[in-house]
C-alpha positions as a printed Julia matrix, in Angstrom:
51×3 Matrix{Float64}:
   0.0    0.0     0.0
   2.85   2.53    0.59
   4.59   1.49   -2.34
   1.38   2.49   -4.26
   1.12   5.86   -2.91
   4.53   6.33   -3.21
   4.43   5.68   -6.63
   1.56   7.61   -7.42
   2.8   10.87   -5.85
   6.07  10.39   -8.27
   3.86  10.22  -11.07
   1.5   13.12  -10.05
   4.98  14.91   -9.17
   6.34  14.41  -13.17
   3.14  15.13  -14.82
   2.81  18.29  -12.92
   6.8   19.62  -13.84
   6.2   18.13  -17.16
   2.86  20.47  -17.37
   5.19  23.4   -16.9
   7.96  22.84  -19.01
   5.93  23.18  -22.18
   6.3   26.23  -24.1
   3.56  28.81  -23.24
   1.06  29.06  -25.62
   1.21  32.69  -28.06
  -1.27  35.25  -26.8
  -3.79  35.72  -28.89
  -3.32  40.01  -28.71
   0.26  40.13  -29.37
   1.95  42.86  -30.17
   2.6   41.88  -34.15
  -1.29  41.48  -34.43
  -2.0   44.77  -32.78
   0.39  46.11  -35.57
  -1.17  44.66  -38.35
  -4.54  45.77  -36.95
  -3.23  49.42  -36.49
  -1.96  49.48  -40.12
  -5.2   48.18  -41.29
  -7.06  51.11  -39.53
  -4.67  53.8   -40.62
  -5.22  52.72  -44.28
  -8.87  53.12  -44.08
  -9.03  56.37  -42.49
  -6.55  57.39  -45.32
  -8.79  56.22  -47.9
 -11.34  57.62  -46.23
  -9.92  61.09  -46.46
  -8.93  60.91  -50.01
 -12.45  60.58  -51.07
């Protein structure tokens, strides 16, 4: 029976280090996307003054 828990713990233990050694994941707002989206806005209003 100790064994067992013992066991289990060093599995819950790796699963849980494993679970933070993964790469994060990329935000969805990120700075290049808040560029392109700026850039996108700009040429409207630009467009929308020329006319």
């Amino acid at each position: 029976m100790r064994k067992s828990i013992f066991i289990l713990s060093v599995l819950l233990l790796a699963l849980g280090l494993s679970a933070c050694a993964k790469a994060p994941v990329k935000p969805v707002n990120s700075p290049e996307v808040q560029r392109d989206h700026a850039h996108e806005a700009q040429d409207e209003l630009s467009s929308g003054v020329r006319k």
